[in-house]
N, C-alpha and C positions, 0 to 999 in steps of 0.2 A: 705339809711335810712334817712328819717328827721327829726331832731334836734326839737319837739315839745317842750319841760318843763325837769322838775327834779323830782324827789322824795324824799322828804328828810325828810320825815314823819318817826317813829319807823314804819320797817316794819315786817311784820311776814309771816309764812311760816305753815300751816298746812299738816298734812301726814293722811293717811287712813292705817289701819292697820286691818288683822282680815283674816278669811277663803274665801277659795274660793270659790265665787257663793252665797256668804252674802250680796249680793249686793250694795257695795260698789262705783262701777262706776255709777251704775244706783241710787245709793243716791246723785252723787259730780252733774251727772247731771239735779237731781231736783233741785238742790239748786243754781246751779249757770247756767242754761241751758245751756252749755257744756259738751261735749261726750267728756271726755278723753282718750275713747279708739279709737287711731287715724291708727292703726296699719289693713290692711283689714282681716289677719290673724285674730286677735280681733275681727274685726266685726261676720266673719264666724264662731268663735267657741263660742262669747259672750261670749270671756273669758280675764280680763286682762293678756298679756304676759310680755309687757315691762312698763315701766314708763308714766304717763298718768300726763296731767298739766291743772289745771284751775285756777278761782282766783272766788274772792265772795266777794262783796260789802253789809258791815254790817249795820247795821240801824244806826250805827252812823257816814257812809261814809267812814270808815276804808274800805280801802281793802288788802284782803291779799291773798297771794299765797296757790296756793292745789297743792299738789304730791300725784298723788293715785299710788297706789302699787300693782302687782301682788298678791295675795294670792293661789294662787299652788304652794305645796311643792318645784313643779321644778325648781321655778322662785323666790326663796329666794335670791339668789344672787341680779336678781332683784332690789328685793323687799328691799336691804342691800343698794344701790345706793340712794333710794330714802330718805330713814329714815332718811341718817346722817347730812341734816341741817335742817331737821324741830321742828319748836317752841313747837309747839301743836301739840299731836296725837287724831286722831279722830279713834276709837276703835268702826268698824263695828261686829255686833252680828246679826245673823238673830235668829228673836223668832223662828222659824218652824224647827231650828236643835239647839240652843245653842250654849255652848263655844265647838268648834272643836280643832284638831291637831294643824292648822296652826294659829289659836287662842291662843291658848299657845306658841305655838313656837314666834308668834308676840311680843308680851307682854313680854316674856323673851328676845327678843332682846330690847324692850325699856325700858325695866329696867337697862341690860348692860349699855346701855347708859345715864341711870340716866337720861331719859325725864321725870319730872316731873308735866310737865302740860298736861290734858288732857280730851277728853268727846267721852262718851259711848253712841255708838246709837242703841240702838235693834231694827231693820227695822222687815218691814215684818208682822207689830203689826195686817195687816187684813185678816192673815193668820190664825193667833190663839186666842184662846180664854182669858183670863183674870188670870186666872190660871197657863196656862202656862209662860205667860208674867211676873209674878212675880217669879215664878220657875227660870226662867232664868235671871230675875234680880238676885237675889239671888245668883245662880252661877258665874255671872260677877265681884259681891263684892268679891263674896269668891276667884278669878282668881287673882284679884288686890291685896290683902290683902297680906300686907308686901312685894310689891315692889313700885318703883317707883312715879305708880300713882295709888296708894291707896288712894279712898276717891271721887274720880273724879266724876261729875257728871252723873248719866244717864239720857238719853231721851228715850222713846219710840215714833215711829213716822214710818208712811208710806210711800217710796215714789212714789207708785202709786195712792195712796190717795192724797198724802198734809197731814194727819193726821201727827201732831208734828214737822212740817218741822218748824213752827216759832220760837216753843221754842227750836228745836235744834241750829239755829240761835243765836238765845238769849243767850244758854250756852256756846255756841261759842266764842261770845262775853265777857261774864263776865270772862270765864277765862282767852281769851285776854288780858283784862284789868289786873290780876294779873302776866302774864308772863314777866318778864325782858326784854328789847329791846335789840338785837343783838350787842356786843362791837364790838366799831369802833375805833379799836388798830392802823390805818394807816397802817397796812400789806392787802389789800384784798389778797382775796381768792378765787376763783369759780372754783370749783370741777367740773369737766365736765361729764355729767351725759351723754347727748346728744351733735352729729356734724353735719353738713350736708351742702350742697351748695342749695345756692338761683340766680337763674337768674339772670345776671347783679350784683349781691352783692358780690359771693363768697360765702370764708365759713364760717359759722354761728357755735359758743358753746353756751351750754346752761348750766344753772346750778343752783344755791342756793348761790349766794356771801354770805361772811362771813369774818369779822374781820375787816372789810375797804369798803371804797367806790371806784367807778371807773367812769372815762371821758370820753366822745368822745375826739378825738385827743391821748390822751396817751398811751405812749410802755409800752408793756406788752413781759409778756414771757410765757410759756408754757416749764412748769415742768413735767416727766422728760422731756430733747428732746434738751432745750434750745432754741424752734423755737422764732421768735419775729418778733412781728409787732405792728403797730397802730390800735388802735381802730377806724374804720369808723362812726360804727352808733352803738346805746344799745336798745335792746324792752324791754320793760317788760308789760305783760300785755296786749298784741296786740297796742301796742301805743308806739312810739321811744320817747327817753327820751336823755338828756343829760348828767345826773349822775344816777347813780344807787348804792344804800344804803344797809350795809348789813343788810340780811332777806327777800331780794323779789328775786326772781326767776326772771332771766335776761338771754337776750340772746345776744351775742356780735358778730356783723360781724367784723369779720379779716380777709381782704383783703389781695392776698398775701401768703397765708399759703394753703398749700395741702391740701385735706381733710383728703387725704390715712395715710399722717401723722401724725395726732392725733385720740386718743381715749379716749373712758370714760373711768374715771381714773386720766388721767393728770388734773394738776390747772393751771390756768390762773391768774397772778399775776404782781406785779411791777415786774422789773429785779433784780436781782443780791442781790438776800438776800434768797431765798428756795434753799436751796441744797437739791436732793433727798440721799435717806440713802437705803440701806439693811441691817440693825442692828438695833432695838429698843430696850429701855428694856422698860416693862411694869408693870403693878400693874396687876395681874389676876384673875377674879373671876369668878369660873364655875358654870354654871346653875344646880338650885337643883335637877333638875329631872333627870342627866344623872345617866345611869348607869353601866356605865366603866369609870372609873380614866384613868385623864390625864396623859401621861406618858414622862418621861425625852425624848429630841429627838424625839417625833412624828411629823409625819406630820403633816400641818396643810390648813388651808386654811383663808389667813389674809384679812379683810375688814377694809377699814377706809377709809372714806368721801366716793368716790365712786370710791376710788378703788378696786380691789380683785388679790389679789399675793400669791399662795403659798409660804410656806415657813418651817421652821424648830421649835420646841419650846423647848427651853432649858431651863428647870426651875432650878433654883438657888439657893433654900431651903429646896426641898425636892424633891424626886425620885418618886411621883405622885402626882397628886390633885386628890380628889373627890368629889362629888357631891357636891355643897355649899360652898366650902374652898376656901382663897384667897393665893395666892402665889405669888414672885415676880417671874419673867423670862423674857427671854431675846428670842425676834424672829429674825432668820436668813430668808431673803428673798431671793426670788428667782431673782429675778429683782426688781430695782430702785423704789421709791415709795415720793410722795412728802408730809410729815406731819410735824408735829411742835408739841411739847411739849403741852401737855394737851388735845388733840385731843382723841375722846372716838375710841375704835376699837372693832370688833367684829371675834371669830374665829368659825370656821367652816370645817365638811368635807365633801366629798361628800354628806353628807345625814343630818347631825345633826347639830344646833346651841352648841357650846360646850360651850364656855362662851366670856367675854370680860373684857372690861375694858379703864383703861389710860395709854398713852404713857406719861410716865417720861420722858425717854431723847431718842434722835435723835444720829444718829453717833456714838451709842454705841459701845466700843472696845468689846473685847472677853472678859471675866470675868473668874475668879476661881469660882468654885462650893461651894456653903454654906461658901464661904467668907465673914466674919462679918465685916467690913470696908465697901464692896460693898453692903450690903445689909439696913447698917447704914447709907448710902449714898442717896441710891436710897430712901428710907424712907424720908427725910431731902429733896429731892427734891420733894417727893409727897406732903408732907404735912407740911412743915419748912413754918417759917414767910419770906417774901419776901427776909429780907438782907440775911438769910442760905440759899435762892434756888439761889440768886447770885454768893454767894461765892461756893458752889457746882456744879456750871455750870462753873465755872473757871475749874473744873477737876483738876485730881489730879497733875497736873505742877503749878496748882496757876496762869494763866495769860489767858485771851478770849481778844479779842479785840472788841470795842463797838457796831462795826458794828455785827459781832459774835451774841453777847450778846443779843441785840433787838431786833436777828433773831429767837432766842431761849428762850427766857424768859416766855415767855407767858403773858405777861404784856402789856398795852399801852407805849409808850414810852416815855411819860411826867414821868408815874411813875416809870420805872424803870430809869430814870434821878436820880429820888428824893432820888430812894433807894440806888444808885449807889454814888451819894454825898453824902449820909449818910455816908454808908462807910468810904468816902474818910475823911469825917472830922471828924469820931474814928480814923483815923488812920490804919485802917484794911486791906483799897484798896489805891492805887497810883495810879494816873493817867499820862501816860506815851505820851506826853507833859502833863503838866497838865494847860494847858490852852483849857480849852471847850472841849468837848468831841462829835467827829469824826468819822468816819466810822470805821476808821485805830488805833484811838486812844488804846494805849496797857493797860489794867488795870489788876493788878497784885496785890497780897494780900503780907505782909511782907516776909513769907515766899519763895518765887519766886524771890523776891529782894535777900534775903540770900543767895538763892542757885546762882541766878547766877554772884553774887560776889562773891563766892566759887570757880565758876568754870573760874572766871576774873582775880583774883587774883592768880590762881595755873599757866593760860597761859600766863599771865605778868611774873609771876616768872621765868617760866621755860623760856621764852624767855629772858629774861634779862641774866639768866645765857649761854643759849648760844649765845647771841649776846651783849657780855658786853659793848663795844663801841657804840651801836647804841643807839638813843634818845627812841628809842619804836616798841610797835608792830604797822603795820600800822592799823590802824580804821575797814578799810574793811575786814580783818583777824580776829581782834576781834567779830567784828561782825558778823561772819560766825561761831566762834566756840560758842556762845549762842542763834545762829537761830532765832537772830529776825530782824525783818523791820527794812529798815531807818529811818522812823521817830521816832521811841520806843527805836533804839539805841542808835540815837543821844539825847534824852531826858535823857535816863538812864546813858551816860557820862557825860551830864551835871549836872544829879542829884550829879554823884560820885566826880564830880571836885567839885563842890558846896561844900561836907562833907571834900575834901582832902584825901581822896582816890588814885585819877590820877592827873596824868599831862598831859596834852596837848601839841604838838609842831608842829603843820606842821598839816601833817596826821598821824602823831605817836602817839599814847598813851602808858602811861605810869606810871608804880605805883608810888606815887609822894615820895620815899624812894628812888627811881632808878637814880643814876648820872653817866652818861659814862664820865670813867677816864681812865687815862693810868697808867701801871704798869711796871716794871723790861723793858724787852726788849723791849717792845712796846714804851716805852717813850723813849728808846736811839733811837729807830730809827725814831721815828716820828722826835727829834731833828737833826738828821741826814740830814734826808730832809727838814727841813726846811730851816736849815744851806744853805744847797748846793742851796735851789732857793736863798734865799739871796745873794749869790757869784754870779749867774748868772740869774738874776728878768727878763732879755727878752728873755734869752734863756735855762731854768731853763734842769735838768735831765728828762729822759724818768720818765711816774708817774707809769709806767706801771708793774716794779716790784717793787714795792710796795706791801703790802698786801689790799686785796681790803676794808676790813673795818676797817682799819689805814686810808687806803685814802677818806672812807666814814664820817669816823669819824672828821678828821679834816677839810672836805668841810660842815660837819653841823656847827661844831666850828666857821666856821669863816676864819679859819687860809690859808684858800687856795680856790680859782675858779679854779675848773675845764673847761676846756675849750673845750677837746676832751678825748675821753677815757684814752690817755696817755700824756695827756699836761694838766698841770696844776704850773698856778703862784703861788707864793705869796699873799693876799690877796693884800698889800701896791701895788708892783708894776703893779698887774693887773689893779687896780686903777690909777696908775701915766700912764699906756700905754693908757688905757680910755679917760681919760683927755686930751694925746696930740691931739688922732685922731680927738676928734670930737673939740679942739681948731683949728686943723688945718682945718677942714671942715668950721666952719665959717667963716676962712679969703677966702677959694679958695671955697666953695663950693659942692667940689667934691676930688674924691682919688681916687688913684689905689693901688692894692696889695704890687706893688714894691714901691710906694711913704711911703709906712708903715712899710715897712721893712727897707728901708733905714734909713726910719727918727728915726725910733727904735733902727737901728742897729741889725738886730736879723735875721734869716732868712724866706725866704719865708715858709716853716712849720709853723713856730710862729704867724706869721703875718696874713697867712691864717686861722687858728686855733682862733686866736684872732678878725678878724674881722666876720667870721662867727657864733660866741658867739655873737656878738654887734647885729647881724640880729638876732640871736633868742630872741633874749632882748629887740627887737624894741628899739636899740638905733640908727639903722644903717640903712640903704636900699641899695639893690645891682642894682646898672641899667646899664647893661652892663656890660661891664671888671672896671666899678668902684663904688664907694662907694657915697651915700648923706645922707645926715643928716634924719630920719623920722621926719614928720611932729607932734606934740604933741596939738590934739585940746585941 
């Protein structure tokens, strides 16, 4: 692909929605002379089956992407791939039948989805007479009225004629102008609707980018699956580009990747921030016209962006829905799915659109049934001001970490910076270093500090009482019984040393009330031995019965080097044996084993013991059967 420009204009994305054989495809391709139906099946039965793509250059050089949709009931699924990143729904009615099945059914999925913006075409206008044409105006208001896009403009217009093709344009347009431009939060996104290999290219996804922009040159990954590769070349629009912006329909060669390996379904993203889930919990609203209640545990059939995973629905307030009512409930998938908080979804069974809605949260654990914490929770994340959906995305342990955090917030990341320092400077969040905030960085509410000073303080204590002589527990212990990362650890003992709390010595920690001391027997016998090296400083007692944390205890003290498991000096004279060796290395340069025992007086054990302590200490160097001095740059 060749690297022609960018686009970095607000881009948008138009969808067709409405019954089958309202002529739909043979409207996208009066308007923008493009046949989106590319499929020869399609051709043979003139009928949309799968996903069809064009684009249309508006009178004010805007241009913007089209997804035309199936409309046969059988091809809703379809028809569900296409819908979930478009701006604007363009809402086909042919005058010569009116609003049909899949008319409604349409409409009730863009209401689910809270598409808001949108324009009505009633094709076909040189089929009927003038009467009927406003009969079915009429009907189209009455369809819309109290949802979504109540209010939206109509057009009447031919497109075998041209009759109304400019002013459908035209309304095209002005509601353009009122739809909000696509947020570019720096996560993209591109839901893969379509895959396929190109000669000499490879293989090509195609999609509706959303949330971010994307480059030539940069890894991407492909959720689920974890495949990854570089972006070669980007089209959009039959023209290669070098960036592509969310809200246009793009298609991405990624060299490199199977084709057999991916499907629609998966997103195309940066790396290492979408984890796919089998658990949502959702906000639920079922369509008014069903009529069977949704029932605890049924099955279901889940869409969202353009995926489709059965899966399970567990509602959580009450033992059905019906017709109109919202619930909250939790779906179990059946396989892996990759979405993010605030993402609309739609369910589905064999046959029926049932309702939809918003994904709350991602990684949902199992919940208790009409659990009022859980349900006061999930509330607070649908609909809480920014700092309560942070502090509830901490979960009920109190601690996410940043990277975590920005994965799931549903925010730009500037903002949830802003709202995340707020926080920190009420005092409500920590930030764990709290120098800049990190992929890694741990941010934890007071609470979460409490607890795991609770559970710091009980495994200090109880080691202290059973290791009364030793300085502490080691660091890495600690921090394996509170599960968290090095960096967050080491932060949070500095916090704790900071307040005095702990002590630090080595790699021990320790509650700073904790001083290893000796008592009753321990102290005669710690005296005992030291006694007895003092009597003999070069050739001191075996250490070896001794008890091992009496002899731990006073090589932290100071009072003794150990040298080998069972040889340990004096602190003084290991020091005076130090001195002579390497005095006597600077007169001669060199030593042997038995030069060191003699001059010591001690035996070849001692001597040995002692000079191979000076090599672990890089005081000494072995070359040969003798000793040199190390070098000290």
């Amino acid at each position: 692909m060749k690297v022609l420009g960018s686009l970095s204009e607000a881009m948008y994305t138009i969808g067709t929605a409405g019954h089958v054989d309202h002529g739909k495809s043979t409207l996208i391709k009066a308007l923008t002379g493009i046949d989106p139906d590319r499929l020869p099946e399609e051709k043979a039965r003139e009928m949309t089956i799968d996903l069809g793509f064009a684009w249309l250059r508006l009178p004010s050089s805007r241009e913007v992407s089209i997804v035309d949709v199936p409309g046969h009931e059988g091809f809703i699924h379809n028809m569900l791939a296409g819908v979930a990143g478009i701006d604007l729904a363009l809402l086909v009615v042919a005058a010569d039948e009116g609003v049909m099945a899949q008319t409604r059914e349409h409409v009730a999925i863009l209401d689910l989805l809270e598409l808001s913006h949108g324009v009505v075409a009633i094709t076909k206008k040189d089929l009927v007479d003038e009467e009927t044409l406003e009969l079915v105006r009429l009907e189209v208001e009455e369809l819309l009225a109290g949802t979504s896009l109540a209010g939206s403009p109509v057009v009447v217009c031919s497109a075998a004629t041209g009759e109304g093709l400019p002013e459908l344009v035209d309304a095209l347009e002005r509601e353009l102008a009122q739809t909000p431009p696509r947020r570019d939060i720096g996560r993209p996104r591109l839901p893969i609707d379509r895959v396929f290999t190109l000669p000499g290219l490879g293989t090509v996804v195609t999609g509706t980018l959303t949330d971010g922009s994307l480059e030539v040159g940069e890894e991407v990954e492909v959720v689920p699956g974890g495949l990854r590769a570089r972006i070669r070349g980007i089209h959009s629009h039959g023209r290669a580009v070098e960036r592509a912006m969310p809200g246009r329909r793009t298609a991405l060669n990624l060299p490199g990747l199977e084709v057999e390996a991916i499907e629609r379904g998966m997103v195309v993203t940066r790396p290492n921030w979408l984890v796919p889930t089998t658990a949502v919990d959702v906000r639920l609203r079922v369509v008014p016209y069903l009529r069977r209640p949704l029932r605890h545990n049924m099955g279901v059939i889940f869409h969202a962006g353009t995926a489709r995973v059965s899966g399970r629905l567990i509602l959580l307030d009450r033992d059905e829905a019906r017709a109109g009512e919202e619930a909250w409930a939790q779906l179990r998938l059946s396989r892996p799915v990759a979405v993010v908080r605030g993402d609309r979804y739609i369910l589905r069974d064999p046959n029926d659109t049932l309702g939809g809605g918003t994904i709350v949260d991602v990684h949902a654990p199992r919940h208790r049934r009409f659990h009022l914490p859980t349900l006061v929770r999930l509330e607070r994340l649908a609909s809480g001001p920014p700092q309560q959906r942070v502090l509830e995305l901490m979960g009920p342990h109190g601690h996410i970490t940043w990277g975590e955090l920005i994965a799931q917030v549903a925010m730009a990341e500037m903002e949830a910076r802003q709202v995340v320092e707020g926080l920190i400077a009420l005092g409500q969040v920590v930030a764990l270093p709290p120098q800049g905030l990190e992929a890694d960085t741990m941010l934890a509410t007071s609470q979460a500090l409490e607890r795991w000073w609770r559970v710091a303080a009980e495994a200090l204590g109880h080691y202290h009482r059973q290791w009364p002589l030793r300085r502490g527990m080691p660091r890495e212990e600690l921090r394996s019984r509170l599960h968290l990362p090095p960096k967050a650890f080491s932060a949070l003992i500095s916090l704790w040393e900071g307040e005095g709390k702990v002590r630090l010595t080595g790699e021990a920690v320790a509650l700073s009330s904790h001083r290893p001391q000796l008592v009753g027997e321990q102290r005669r016998q710690a005296d005992l031995f030291l006694e007895a090296l003092r009597q003999r400083p070069y050739a001191p007692p075996s250490a070896g019965a001794l008890d091992p944390e009496l002899l731990s205890y006073l090589e932290e003290e100071g009072l003794i080097v150990r040298v080998a498991p069972d040889v340990a000096f004096a602190r003084e004279a290991y020091q005076e044996m130090v001195d002579k060796v390497v005095a006597a290395l600077q007169v001669q340069g060199r030593i042997t084993l038995a030069q060191v025992r003699d001059m010591l007086g001690t035996s070849r054990k001692y001597a040995q013991a002692l000079l191979e302590h000076m090599d672990r200490c890089h005081i000494t160097m072995r070359v040969g059967d003798e000793r040199v001095l190390r070098r000290r740059d």
